[in-house]
TIGU-293299 format. One record per residue (C-alpha): x, y, z. Coordinates in steps of 0.001 Angstrom, whole numbers. Last residue first. Layout:
N
{r {X Y Z}}
...
END
This chain:
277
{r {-121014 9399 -135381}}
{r {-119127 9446 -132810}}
{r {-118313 13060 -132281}}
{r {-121759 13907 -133129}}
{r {-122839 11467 -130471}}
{r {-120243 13358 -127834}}
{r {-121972 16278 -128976}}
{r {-125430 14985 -128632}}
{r {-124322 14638 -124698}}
{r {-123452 11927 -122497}}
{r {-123610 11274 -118706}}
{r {-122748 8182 -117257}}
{r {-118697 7732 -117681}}
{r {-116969 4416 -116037}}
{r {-117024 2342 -119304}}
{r {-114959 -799 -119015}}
{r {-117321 -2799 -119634}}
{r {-118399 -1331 -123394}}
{r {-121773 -2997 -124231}}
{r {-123427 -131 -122364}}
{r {-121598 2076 -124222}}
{r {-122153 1182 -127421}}
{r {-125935 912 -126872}}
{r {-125868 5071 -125724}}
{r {-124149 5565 -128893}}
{r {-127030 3612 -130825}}
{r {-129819 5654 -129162}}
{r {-128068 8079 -129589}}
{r {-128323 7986 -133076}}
{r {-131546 7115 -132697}}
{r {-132300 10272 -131290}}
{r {-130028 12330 -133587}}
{r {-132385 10802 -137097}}
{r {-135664 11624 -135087}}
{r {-135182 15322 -134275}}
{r {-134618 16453 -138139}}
{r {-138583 14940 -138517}}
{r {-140479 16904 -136157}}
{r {-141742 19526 -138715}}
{r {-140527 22584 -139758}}
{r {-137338 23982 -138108}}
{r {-135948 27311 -138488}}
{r {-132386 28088 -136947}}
{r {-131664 31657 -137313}}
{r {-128249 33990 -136483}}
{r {-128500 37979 -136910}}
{r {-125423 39801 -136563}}
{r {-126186 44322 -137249}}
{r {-123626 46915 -137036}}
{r {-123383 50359 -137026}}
{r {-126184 50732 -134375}}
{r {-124087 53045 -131953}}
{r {-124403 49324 -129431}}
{r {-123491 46673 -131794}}
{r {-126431 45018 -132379}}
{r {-126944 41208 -131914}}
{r {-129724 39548 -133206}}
{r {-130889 35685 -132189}}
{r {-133602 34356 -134178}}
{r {-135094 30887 -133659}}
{r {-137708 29139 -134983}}
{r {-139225 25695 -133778}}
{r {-142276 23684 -135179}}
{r {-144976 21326 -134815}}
{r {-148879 22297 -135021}}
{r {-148003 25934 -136720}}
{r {-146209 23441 -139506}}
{r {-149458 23289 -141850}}
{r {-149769 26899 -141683}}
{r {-146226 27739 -142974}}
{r {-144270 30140 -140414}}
{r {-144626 33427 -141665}}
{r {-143776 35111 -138781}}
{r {-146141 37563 -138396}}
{r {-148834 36237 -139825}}
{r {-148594 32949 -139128}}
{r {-146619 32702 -136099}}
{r {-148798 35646 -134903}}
{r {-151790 33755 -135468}}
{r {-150675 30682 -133730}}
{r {-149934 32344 -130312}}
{r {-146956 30493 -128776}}
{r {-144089 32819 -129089}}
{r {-140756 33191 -126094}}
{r {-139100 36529 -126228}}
{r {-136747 35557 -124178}}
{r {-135865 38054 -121452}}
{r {-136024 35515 -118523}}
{r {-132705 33732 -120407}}
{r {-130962 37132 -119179}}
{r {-128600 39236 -121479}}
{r {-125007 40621 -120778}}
{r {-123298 39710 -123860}}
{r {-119396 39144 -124074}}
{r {-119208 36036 -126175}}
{r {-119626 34037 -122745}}
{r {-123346 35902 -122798}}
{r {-123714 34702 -126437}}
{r {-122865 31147 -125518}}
{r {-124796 30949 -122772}}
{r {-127704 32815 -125040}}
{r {-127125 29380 -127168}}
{r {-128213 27345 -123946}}
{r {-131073 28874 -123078}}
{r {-132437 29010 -126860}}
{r {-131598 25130 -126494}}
{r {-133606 25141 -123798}}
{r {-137169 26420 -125684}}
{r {-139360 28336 -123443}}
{r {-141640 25788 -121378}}
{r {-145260 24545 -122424}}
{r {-144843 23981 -125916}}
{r {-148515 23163 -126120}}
{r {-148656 26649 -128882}}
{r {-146450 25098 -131314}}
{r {-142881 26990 -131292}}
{r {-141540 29946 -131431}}
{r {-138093 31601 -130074}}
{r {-137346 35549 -130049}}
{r {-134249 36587 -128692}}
{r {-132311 39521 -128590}}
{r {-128895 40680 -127961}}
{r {-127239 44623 -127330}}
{r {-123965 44666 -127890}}
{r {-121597 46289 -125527}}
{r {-118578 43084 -125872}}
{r {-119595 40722 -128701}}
{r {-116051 39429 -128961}}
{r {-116138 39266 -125258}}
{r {-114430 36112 -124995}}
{r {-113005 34692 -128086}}
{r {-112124 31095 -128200}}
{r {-113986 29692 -125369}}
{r {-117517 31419 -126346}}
{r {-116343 30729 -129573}}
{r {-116038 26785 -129480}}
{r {-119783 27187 -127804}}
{r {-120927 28961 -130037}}
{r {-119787 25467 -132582}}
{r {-120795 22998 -130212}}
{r {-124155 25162 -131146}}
{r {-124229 25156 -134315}}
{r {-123408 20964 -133916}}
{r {-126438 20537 -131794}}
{r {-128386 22149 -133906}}
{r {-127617 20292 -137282}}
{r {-128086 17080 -135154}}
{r {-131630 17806 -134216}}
{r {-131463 16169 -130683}}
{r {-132058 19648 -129006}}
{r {-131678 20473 -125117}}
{r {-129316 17205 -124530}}
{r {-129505 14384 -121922}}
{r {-127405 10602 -122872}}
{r {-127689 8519 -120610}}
{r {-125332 5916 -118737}}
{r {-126790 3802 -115739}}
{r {-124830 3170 -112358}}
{r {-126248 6044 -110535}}
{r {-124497 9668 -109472}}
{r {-123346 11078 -112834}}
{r {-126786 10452 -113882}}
{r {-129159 12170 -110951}}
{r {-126124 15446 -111106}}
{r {-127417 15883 -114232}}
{r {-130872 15762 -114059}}
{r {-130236 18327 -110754}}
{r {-128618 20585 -112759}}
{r {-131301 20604 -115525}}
{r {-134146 21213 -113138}}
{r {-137118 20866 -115441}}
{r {-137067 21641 -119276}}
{r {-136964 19820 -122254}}
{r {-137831 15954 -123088}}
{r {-135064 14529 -125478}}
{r {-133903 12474 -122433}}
{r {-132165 9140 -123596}}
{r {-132432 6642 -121451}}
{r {-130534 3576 -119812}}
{r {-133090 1828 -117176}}
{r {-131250 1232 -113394}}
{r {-134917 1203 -112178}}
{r {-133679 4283 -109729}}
{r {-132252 5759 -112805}}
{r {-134873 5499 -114990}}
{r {-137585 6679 -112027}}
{r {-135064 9008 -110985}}
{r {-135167 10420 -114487}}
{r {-138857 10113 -114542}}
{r {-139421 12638 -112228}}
{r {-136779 14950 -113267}}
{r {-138349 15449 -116585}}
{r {-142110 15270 -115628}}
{r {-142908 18935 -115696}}
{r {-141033 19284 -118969}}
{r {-143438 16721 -120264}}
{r {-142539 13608 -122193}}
{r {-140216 12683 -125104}}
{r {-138263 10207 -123253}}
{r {-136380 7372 -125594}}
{r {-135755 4803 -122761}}
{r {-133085 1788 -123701}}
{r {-133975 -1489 -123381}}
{r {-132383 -4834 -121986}}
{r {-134694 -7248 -119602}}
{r {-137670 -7491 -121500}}
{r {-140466 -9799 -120241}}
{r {-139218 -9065 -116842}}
{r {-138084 -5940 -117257}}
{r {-141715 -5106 -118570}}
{r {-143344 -6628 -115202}}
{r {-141072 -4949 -112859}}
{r {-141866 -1838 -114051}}
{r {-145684 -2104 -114253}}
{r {-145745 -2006 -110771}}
{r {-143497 1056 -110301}}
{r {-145723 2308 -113057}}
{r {-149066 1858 -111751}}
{r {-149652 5517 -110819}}
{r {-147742 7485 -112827}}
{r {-149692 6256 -115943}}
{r {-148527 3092 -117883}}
{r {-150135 3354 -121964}}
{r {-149932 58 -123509}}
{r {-148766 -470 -127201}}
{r {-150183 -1501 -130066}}
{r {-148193 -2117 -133538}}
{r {-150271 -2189 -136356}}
{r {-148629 1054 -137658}}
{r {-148272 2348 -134182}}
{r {-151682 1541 -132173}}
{r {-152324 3527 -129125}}
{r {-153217 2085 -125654}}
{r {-155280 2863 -122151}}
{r {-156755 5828 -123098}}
{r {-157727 8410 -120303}}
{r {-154275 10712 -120216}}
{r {-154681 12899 -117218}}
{r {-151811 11039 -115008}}
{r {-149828 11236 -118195}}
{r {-147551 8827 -119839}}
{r {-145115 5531 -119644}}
{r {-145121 3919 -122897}}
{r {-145479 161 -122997}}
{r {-144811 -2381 -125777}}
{r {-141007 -2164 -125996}}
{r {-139802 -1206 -129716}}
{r {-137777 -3420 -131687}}
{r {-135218 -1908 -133562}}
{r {-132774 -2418 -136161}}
{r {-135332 -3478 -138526}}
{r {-136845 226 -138582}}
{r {-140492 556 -138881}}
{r {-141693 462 -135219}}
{r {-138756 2251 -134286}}
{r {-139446 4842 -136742}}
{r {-143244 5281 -135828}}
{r {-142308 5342 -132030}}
{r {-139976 7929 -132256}}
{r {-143030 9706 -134374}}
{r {-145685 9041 -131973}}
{r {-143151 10427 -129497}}
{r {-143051 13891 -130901}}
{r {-146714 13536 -131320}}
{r {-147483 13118 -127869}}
{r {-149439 9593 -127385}}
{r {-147389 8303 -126624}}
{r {-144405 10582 -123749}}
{r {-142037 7432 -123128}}
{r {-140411 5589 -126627}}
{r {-139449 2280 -124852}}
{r {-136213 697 -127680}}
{r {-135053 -2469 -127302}}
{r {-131950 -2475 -129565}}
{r {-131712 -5138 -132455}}
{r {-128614 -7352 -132921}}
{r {-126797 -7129 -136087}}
END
């Protein structure tokens, strides 16, 4: 089997450090040896298990570009940036005709979209790449369809945490109160209770201490409004691990399709990997 070029964007985040630790260690991949990053980021490399790879900031990276698909012509983009960067570098991938997968969160989702369907480069873009997630919430969003207003008069809340340089609230909260609002539920993505402080997760919470640094919890209650009934769903993650297997699953998907010629579809979702895979 051929190997996929794989540039993990975001080093030295540690979401990316890990994308970058599997591809590094997997034989199905070889990774590219630049990461595009931060204007404020100082260093100029990182080393990935004896790997070492170049850091490109904003301002030398439509330079750089040309130079990497040179030396590389075919990768695919794992982004695991900033939130504030998401739309950014999707033009940049786009522009640069560079297949990616966005696991970064936050920005103008719309207008991500609308930046795939209208270049010549599949991606694929989700909220979560945890593939556990993603299928919960194919499956709120198979009720939403299937029984409008079942939750009808009930009162929803949210409460989300996550390590305290999270910067935005979590969108796939924002996508599962979708689901609850097409379920009937009038509630506003503004009224997530979004957590950051590491002390409350703690105490309050519970979370373990050694996972404050790299989490996400999720409750969503629903009470029926005389109180007589009580749903509560949860999704807690410790760790970064569960996001690594559904990127690289992707990553995989998204290298079907380019091999596929007579693919006229650009945007993808984790549910049309789950579907695959």
């Amino acid at each position: 089997m051929e190997k996929i070029n794989v540039m993990v964007n975001g080093l030295p985040g540690n979401v990316a450090k890990k994308m970058a630790l599997f591809a590094v260690s997997n034989d199905q991949y070889t990774i590219v040896p630049y990461s595009l990053t931060g204007q404020e980021i100082t260093q100029n490399d990182i080393t990935i298990n004896k790997t070492t790879i170049e850091l490109v900031r904003p301002d030398i990276r439509n330079e750089k570009i040309n130079q990497i698909k040179t030396r590389i012509p075919n990768f695919i983009v794992i982004d695991y940036t900033h939130p504030t960067a998401v739309n950014s570098n999707a033009e940049f991938y786009t522009k640069n005709r560079i297949p990616f997968v966005m696991g970064t969160t936050g920005g103008d989702r719309d207008a991500l979209e609308k930046a795939v369907q209208n270049c010549d480069t599949p991606s694929v873009i989700a909220p979560n790449m945890a593939k556990q997630i993603v299928g919960f919430q194919g499956m709120m969003e198979y009720a939403a369809q299937t029984f409008p207003d079942l939750f009808a008069g009930y009162k929803l809340t949210v409460v989300e945490s996550h390590q305290q340089m999270k910067a935005d609230t979590s969108g796939t909260a924002k996508a599962i109160v979708d689901c609850f609002n097409g379920l009937g539920v009038n509630f506003d993505v503004s009224e997530i209770k979004k957590i950051r402080d590491p002390e409350v997760q703690e105490k309050e919470l519970n979370i373990p201490k050694e996972h404050l640094g790299g989490h996400g919890w999720h409750t969503y209650t629903l009470t029926a409004p005389d109180g007589s009934a009580l749903f509560e769903f949860k999704h807690n993650i410790n760790g970064r691990d569960i996001y690594v297997s559904g990127t690289f699953d992707a990553v995989r998907y998204l290298n079907e399709k380019l091999s596929d010629k007579e693919n006229t579809k650009k945007l993808y979702t984790m549910i049309d990997v789950l579907n695959r895979t």
